[in-house]
N, C-alpha and C positions, 0 to 999 in steps of 0.2 A: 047778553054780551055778544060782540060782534066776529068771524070768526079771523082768522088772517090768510090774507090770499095766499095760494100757491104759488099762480102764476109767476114765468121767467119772463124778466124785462129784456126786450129785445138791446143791446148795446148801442148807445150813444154812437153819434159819425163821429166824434171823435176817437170812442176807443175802435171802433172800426180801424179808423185811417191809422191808429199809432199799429195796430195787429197787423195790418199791411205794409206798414212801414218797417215793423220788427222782423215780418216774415224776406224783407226785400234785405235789409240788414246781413240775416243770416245766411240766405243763398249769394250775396256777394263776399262774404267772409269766408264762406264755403271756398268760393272760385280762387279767394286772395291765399289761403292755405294750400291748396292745389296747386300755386305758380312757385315754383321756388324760388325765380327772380326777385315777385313782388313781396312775399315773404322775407329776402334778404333786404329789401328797402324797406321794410316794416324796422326789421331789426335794428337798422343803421339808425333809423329815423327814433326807434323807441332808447335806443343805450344813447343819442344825444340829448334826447329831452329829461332822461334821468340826470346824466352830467349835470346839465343845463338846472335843474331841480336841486340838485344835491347844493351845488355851488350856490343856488340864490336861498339855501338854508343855512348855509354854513356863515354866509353874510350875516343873517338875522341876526343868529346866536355868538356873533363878534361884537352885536350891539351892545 
């Protein structure tokens, strides 16, 4: 019987490009947390789109 390789498969260019994608991600998250400006437009921008969520629930569940 035959035995099973060891060997580590080198990663696909894809999951490459998402690892480099994820690591650009998180050092611009990094910088967005650090500004407190952009941080408060995060905020403004996240408690509208909740609103904005909540309301197009609330529709549903009146059906």
């Amino acid at each position: 019987m035959g035995t099973k390789s060891k060997a580590i498969a080198a990663p696909s260019i894809d999951q490459d490009w998402q690892a480099q994608s994820d690591l650009r991600t998180l050092a611009e998250a990094r910088a967005i947390k650090a500004d407190p400006k952009r941080m408060e437009a995060v905020r403004r921008v996240a408690e509208h789109q909740m609103r904005a969520a909540a309301a197009a629930a609330s529709e549903v569940t009146k059906d």
